[in-house]
C-alpha positions, 0 to 999 in steps of 0.5 A: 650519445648520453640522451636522457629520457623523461619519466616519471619516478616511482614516488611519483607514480606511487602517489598517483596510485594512492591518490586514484585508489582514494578516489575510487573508495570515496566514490564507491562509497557516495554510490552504496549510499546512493543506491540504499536511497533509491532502494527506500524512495522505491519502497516508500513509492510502492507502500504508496501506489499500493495505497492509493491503489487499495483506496481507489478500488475501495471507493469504486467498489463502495459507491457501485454496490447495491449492498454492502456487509461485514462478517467475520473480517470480511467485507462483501460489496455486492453488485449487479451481477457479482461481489467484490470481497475484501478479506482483512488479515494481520497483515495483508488486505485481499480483494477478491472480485470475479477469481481474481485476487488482489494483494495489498501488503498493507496492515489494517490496525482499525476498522470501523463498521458503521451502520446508520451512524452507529458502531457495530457490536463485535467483530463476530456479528452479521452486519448489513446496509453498512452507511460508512466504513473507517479504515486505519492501516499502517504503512511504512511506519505511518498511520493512514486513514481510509473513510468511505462512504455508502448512500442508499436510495430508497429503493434499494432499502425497500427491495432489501427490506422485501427480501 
């Protein structure tokens, strides 16, 4: 009558928990880090977008204006029948174009204003028929340069002028 039952002992099953428990920690710990990974590709991914964004609707707006000028951080392109108005602060670039805005959290370091070639004097001045605009901005520690272009036709110089 004497049948004995197989089983486990209790350092048996002591060293399966401990052994499971590291496991466990081990792999939380590969999971934290690689959620924080994620978290930075996505951040890094979206200071991107935002500016491939801000450059695609810069040059869009750019090469589609009849005019383009600058006054007091404020650069105004405008077009056949409205304008599009990128207002430059310390830290963020707003696009305004027909009520609705536009908010890129990306930080202008530098614009360049030029006209016919030349710098314009102060930040303060009225300065129209811009040539080429040099935008610096930094993103995610980076530096990024921004460089567009305007070239006026005849015409548009004499209407201007006439005006």
């Amino acid at each position: 009558m004497n049948k004995q039952v197989k089983s486990f002992t209790i350092v048996e099953i002591m060293v399966v928990l401990i052994l499971s428990g590291v496991l466990f920690l081990i792999i939380s710990f590969l999971l934290n880090a690689l959620n924080l990974e994620f978290k930075n590709y996505q951040k890094k991914s979206d200071q991107i977008l935002a500016c491939s964004r801000l450059s695609s609707l810069m040059h869009k707006d750019i090469s589609s204006s009849l005019n383009i000028s600058w006054y007091l951080n404020k650069l105004t392109c405008l077009q056949d029948s409205s304008s599009v108005v990128y207002e430059f602060s310390d830290s963020i670039i707003i696009r305004t174009h027909a009520f609705v805005s536009d908010t890129f959290f990306i930080v202008p370091k530098k614009i360049l204003i030029l006209k016919q070639g030349e710098e314009s004097q102060e930040d303060g001045d009225y300065v129209d028929n811009i040539d080429n605009i040099e935008l610096e901005c930094v993103s995610e520690e980076q530096l990024i340069t921004f460089s567009f272009s305007k070239f006026y036709t005849a015409d548009q110089l004499i209407a201007k002028d006439q005006k």
